[in-house]
C-alpha positions as CSV (number, residue, x, y, z in Angstrom):
1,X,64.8,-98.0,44.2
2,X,63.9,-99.6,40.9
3,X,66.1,-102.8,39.6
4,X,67.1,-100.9,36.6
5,X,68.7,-97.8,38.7
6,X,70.4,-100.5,41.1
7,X,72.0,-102.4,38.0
8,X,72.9,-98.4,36.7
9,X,74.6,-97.8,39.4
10,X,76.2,-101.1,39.7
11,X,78.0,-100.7,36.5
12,X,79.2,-97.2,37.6
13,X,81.2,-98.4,40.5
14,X,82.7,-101.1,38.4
15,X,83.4,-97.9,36.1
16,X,84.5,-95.8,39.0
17,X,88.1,-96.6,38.9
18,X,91.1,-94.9,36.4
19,X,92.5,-98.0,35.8
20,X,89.8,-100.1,34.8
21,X,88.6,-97.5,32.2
22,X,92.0,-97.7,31.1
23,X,91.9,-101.4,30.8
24,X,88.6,-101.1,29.1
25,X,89.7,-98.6,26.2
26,X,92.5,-101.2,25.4
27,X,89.8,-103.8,25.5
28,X,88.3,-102.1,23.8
29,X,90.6,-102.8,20.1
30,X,90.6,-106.6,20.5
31,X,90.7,-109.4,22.9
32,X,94.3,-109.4,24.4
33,X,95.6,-111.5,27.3
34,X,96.7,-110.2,30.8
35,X,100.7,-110.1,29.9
36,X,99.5,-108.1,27.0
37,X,97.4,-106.0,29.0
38,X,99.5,-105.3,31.0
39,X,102.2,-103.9,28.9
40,X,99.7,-101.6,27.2
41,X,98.8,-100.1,30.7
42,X,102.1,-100.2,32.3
43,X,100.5,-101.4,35.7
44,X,101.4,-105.0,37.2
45,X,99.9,-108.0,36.1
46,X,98.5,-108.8,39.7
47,X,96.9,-105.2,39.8
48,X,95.5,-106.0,36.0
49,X,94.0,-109.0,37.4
50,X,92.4,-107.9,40.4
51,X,90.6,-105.2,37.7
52,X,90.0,-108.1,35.4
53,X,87.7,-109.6,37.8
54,X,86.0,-106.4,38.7
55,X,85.3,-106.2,35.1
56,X,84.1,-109.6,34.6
57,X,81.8,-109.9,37.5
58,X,80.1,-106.5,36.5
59,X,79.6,-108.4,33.3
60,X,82.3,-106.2,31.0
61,X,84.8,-108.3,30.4
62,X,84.5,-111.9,29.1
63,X,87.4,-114.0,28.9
64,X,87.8,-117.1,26.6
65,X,90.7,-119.7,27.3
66,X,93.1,-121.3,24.7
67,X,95.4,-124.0,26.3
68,X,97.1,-122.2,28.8
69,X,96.4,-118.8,27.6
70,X,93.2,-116.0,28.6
71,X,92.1,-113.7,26.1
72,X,89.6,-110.8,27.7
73,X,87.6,-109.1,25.9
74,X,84.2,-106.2,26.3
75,X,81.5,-108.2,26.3
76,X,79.7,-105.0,25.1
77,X,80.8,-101.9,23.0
78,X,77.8,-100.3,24.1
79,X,80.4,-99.6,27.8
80,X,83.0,-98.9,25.5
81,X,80.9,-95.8,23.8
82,X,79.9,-94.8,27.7
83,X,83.8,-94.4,28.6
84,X,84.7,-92.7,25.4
85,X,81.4,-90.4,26.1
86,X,82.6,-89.6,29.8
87,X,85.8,-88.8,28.6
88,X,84.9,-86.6,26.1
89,X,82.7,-85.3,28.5
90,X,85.3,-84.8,31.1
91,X,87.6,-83.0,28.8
92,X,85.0,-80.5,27.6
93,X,84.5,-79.3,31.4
């Protein structure tokens, strides 16, 4: 299999879960930190964070720290335009 396939299908299991497309598409307006987060996606902060690091050692989410405080952000609105794609995609099926 050729590197770039393996890294293809690398991002899509980082992709492969509801929730982390979720977290994504709120990433997706503006850094935002994991309390934040996780009022926007009404799941638990432990479960955001768990994602959070699925995202960020895919290479999807960066975070940047303030004091006490994480703000994650996409490293990349080239993913964001691939979820919003799949969506759309989904929904037309």
């Amino acid at each position: 299999m050729h590197d770039d396939l393996r890294a293809a299908a690398e991002l899509f299991k980082a992709l492969s879960s509801e929730s982390r497309l979720s977290l994504l598409r709120i990433l997706a307006a503006g850094p935002l930190t994991v309390t934040r987060i996780a009022e926007e996606s009404g799941l638990s902060q432990p479960l955001v964070s768990q994602h959070l690091r699925t995202l960020r050692a895919a290479g999807l989410v960066s975070v940047e720290r303030s004091g006490r405080e994480a703000h994650y952000s996409v490293t990349d609105q080239h993913v964001t335009h691939i979820v919003e794609d799949a969506v759309k995609h989904a929904s037309e099926t």
